[in-house]
N, C-alpha and C positions, 0 to 999 in steps of 0.2 A: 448582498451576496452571501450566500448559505455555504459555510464552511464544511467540510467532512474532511475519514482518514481514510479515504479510498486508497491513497498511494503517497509514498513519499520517495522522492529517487534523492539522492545523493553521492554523488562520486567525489572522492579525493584525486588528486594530480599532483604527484610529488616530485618535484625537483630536487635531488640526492645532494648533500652536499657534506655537512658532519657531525653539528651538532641535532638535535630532534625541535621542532618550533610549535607546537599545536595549532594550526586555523580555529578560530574562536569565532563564529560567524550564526545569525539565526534571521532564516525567512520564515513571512509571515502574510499572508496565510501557504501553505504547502500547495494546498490542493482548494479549488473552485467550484463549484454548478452554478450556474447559470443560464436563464430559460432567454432565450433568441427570439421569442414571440411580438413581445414589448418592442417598447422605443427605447433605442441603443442608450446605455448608461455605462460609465467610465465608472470602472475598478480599478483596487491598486493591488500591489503589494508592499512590502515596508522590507529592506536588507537592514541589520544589526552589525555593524562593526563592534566587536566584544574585545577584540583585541589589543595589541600595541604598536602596529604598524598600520597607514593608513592601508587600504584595499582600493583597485584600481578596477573598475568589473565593465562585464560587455555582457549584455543581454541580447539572447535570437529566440527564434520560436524554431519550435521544428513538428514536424508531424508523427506518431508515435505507436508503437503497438505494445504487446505482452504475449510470451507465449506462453506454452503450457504449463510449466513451474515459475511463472510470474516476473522471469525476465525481462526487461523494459528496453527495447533499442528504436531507435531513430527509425523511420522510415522516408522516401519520397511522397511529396506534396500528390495530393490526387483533386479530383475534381469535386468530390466531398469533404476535401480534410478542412479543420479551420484555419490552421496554421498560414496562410495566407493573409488571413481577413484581420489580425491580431494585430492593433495597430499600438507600438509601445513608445510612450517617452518617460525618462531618454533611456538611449541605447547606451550609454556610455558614462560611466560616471566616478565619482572619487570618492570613498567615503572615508571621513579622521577616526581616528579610535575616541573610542564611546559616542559616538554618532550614527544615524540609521539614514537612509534615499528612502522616498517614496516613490515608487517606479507605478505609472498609471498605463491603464491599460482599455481599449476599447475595441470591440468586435462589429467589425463593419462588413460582410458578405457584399460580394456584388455580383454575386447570383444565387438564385434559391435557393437555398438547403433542406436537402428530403428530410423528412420526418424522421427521428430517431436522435441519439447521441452523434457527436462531431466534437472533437478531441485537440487539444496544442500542449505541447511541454514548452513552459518558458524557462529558459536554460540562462542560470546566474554564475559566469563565468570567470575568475578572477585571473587577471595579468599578470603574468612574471614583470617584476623591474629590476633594475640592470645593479650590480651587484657592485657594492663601493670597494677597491681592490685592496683600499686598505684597512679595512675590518676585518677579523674572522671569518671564516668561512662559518656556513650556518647551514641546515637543512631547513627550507623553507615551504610549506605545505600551502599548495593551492587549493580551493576548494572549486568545486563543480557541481549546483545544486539546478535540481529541477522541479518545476510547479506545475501542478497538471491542471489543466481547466478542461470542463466538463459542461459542454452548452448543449442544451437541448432544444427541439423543434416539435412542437406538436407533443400529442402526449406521451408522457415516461409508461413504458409497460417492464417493468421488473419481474423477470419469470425465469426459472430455470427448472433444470434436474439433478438431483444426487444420483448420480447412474453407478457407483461402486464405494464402499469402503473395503481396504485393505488395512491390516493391522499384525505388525512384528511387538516383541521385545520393548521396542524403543518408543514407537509411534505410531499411528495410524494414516491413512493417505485418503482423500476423500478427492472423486471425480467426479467434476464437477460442468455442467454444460447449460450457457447462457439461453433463451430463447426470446430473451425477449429484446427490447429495441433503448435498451441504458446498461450501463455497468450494474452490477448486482455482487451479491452478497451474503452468506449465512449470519442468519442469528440465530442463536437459540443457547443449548445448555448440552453436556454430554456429563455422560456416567460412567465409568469404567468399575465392572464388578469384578469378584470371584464365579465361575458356573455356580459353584456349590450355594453361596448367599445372596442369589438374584432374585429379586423378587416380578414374578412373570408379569404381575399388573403395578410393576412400577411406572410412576412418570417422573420426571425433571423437575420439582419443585423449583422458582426461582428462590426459596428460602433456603435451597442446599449451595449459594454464591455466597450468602451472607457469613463476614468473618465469626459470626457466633455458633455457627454450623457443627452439630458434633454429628461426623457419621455414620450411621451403623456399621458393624462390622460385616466385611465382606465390599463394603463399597472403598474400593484403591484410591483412585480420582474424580473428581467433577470440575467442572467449569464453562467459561464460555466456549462455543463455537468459534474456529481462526476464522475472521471476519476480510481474508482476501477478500481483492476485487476480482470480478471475471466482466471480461471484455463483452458486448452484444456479438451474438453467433457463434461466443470461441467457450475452447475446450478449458480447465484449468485442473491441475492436483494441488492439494491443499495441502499441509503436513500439520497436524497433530500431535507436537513431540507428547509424552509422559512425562511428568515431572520429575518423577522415582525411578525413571527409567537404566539397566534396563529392570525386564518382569521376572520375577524367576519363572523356573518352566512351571506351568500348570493350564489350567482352563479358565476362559476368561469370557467376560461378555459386556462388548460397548453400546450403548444407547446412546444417540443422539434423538434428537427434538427442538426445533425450532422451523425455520422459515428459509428459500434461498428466495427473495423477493418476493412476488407473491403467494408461490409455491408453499405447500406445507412438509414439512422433513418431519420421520417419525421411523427411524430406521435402527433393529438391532441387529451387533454380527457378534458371533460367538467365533472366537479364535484359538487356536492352541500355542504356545509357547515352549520349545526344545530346550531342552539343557543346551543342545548347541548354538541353537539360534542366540542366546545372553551374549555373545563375543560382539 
């Protein structure tokens, strides 16, 4: 099983009570791919009690989407999702402090799945238990983690398009549209210059990442491309904070270069910045 950092969801659920408790909790691996081609083979995952209190957990699957600013909620089961076929032991389990479950997991369809990506969140739930009346009252923090698997059918086509960058003060927004038939993805590198110290036949050396990096003047920022997921067919805005943000007002110009999947990205926008727009 080939691990990535496509997605990591995690929710906290707090039951209020007085004093503050930290949940100390680490799953492993987050997030899956996995090709459905082969003959069916059993994955795990591994839960981390870090804490001081035993964890009492319930594991579900559910079927799942992402919208445009990469929000993550639950959807209904449909006739291609995986979330059905996900077959998990156990559902149910106890873990002591400083001790980890190995929760196994295998993907059994019991009918076709089209070509393309088919998606589950496996959802690691922990249980309230019943409060001893005569201790302290405590605040107690539940955690709500989720593991995405990512099974594919037939071949992976990673493709998209950069269809807009916008750029304020603070950050840049990048639109982003999948076409192809798997989650995708930016790589590459970006620049943030001055107008005035831009040099027109620049590129993105991967030597301007390296902490030994001294940059000319005129060059603000560099680094990698935000390496969101975007969904097969869906829309996604990416956000690009600045580091230094905000800019003072002046003229400015971002290069990015790299890749969304197969695609090549090689896009400059020249922006202006308000003395008002810095609030």
């Amino acid at each position: 099983m080939k691990t990535t950092s496509r997605l990591v969801l995690a929710t906290l659920c707090v039951l209020v009570l007085s004093s503050p408790v930290q949940a100390q909790v680490a799953l492993s691996p987050q997030i899956a791919d996995i090709s459905l081609d082969g003959p069916t083979t059993t994955h795990s995952f591994r839960l981390s009690n870090q804490a001081k209190l035993p964890m009492h957990v319930a594991v579900t699957v559910s079927n799942w989407t992402m919208d445009v600013d990469g929000h993550v909620t639950t959807i209904p089961s449909t006739a291609q999702s995986l979330d059905p076929w996900v077959e998990i032991n156990p559902t149910t389990f106890t873990v002591t402090p400083g001790q980890s479950q190995v929760v196994r997991y295998a993907i059994r369809p019991a009918l076709a799945l089209s070509p393309g990506e088919h998606r589950a969140m496996v959802f690691f739930t922990e249980q309230p238990t019943p409060r001893d009346p005569s201790k302290p009252a405590t605040l107690r923090v539940y955690f709500r983690l989720g593991a995405a698997i990512y099974a594919h059918v037939g071949p992976v086509r990673e493709n998209g398009e950069l269809q807009d960058i916008r750029a304020d003060a603070h950050a840049a927004v990048f639109t982003l549209h999948n076409t192809g038939n798997a989650t995708t993805r930016m790589r590459g590198q970006y620049a943030l210059w001055t107008v005035a110290a831009y040099p027109e036949t620049a590129s993105i050396s991967g030597d301007q990442l390296l902490p030994l990096f001294h940059p000319p003047a005129g060059l603000l920022h560099y680094g990698k491309l935000p390496q969101d997921a975007v969904l097969p067919g869906a829309d996604r805005r990416v956000k690009l904070a600045f580091s230094h943000s905000p800019l003072p007002p002046g003229r400015y110009v971002l290069r990015a270069q790299g890749t969304l999947g197969a695609t090549g990205i090689d896009r400059t926008l020249r922006f202006d910045v308000a003395a008002s727009a810095r609030r």
